[in-house]
C-alpha positions as CSV (number, residue, x, y, z in Angstrom):
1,X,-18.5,4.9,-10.2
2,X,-18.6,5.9,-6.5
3,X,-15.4,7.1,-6.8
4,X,-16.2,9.7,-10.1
5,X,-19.2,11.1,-8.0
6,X,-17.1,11.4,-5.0
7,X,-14.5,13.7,-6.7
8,X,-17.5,15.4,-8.7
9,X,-18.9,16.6,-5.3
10,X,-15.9,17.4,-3.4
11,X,-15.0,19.5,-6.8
12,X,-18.7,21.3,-6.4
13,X,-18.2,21.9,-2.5
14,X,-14.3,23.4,-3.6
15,X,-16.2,25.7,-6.0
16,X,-18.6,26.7,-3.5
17,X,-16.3,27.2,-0.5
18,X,-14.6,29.5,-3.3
19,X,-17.9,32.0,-3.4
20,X,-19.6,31.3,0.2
21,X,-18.6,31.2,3.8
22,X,-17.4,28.2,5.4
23,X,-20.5,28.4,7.7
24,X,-22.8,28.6,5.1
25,X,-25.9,26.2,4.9
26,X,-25.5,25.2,1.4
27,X,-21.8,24.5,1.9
28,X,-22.9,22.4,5.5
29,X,-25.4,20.9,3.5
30,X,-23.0,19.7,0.9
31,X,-20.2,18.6,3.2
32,X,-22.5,16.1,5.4
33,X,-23.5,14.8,1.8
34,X,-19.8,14.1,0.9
35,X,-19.1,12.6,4.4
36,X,-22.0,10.2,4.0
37,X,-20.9,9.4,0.6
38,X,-17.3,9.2,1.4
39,X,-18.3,6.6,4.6
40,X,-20.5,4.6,2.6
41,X,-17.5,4.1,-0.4
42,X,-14.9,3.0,2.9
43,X,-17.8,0.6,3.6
44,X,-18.5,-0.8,0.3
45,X,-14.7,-1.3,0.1
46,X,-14.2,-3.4,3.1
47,X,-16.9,-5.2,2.8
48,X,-15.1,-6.3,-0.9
49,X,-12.0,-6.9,0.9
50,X,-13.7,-9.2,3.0
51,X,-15.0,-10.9,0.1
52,X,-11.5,-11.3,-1.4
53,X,-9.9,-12.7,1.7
54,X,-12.6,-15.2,1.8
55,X,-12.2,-16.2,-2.0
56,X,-8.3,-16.8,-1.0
57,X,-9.0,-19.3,1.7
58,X,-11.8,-21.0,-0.1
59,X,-9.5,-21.4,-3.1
60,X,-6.4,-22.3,-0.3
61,X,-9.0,-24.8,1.0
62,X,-9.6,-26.2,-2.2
63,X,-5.8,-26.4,-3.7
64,X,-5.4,-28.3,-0.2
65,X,-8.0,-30.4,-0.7
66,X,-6.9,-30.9,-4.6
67,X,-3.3,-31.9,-3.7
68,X,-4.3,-34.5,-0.5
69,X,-6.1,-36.4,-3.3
70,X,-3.3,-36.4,-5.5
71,X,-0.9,-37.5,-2.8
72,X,-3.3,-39.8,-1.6
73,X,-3.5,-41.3,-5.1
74,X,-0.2,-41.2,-6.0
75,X,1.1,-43.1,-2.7
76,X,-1.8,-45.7,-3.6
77,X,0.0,-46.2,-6.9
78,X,3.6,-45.6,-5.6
79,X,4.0,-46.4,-2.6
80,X,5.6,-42.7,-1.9
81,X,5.0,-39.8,0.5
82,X,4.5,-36.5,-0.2
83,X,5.7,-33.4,2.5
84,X,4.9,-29.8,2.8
85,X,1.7,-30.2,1.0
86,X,0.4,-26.3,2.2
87,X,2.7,-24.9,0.5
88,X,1.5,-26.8,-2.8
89,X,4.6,-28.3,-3.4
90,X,5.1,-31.9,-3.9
91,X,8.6,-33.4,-2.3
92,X,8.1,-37.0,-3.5
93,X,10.4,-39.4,-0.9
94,X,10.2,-43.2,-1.7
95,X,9.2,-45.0,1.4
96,X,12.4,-47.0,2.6
């Protein structure tokens, strides 16, 4: 959405820089109102790529979390040993 009205407005101050001076106070005007815009979209979109990365190590925490208990359960029951269990990958070794 921010993204239409930012190409809408830089489309309006083209036209206008096509009719007016550069210096003009309609054109200045128009400008600071696409900079603000364009800041507050680079804003909005770290802010969301924060909120991504911290989705990936919540669900990193919890496939972590998922695979100790299975390793945990399945040595119980076993008697094996799991390795490398960050990268979710289970290499099952019998104890000797």
């Amino acid at each position: 959405m921010e993204y239409q009205l930012i190409e809408e407005m830089r489309k309006e101050l083209n036209q206008l820089g096509n009719r007016k001076p550069l210096n003009d106070p309609d054109i200045l005007k128009l400008s600071q109102k696409l900079d603000g815009l364009l800041n507050e979209y680079q804003k909005l979109q770290y802010e969301k790529s924060l909120v991504i990365q911290e989705v990936v190590m919540v669900r990193k925490k919890k496939i972590k979390k998922d695979l100790s208990v299975r390793h945990a359960k399945h040595s119980q029951f076993h008697g094996t040993k799991a390795v490398d269990v960050w990268r979710a990958q289970f290499v099952v070794i019998k104890h000797p």
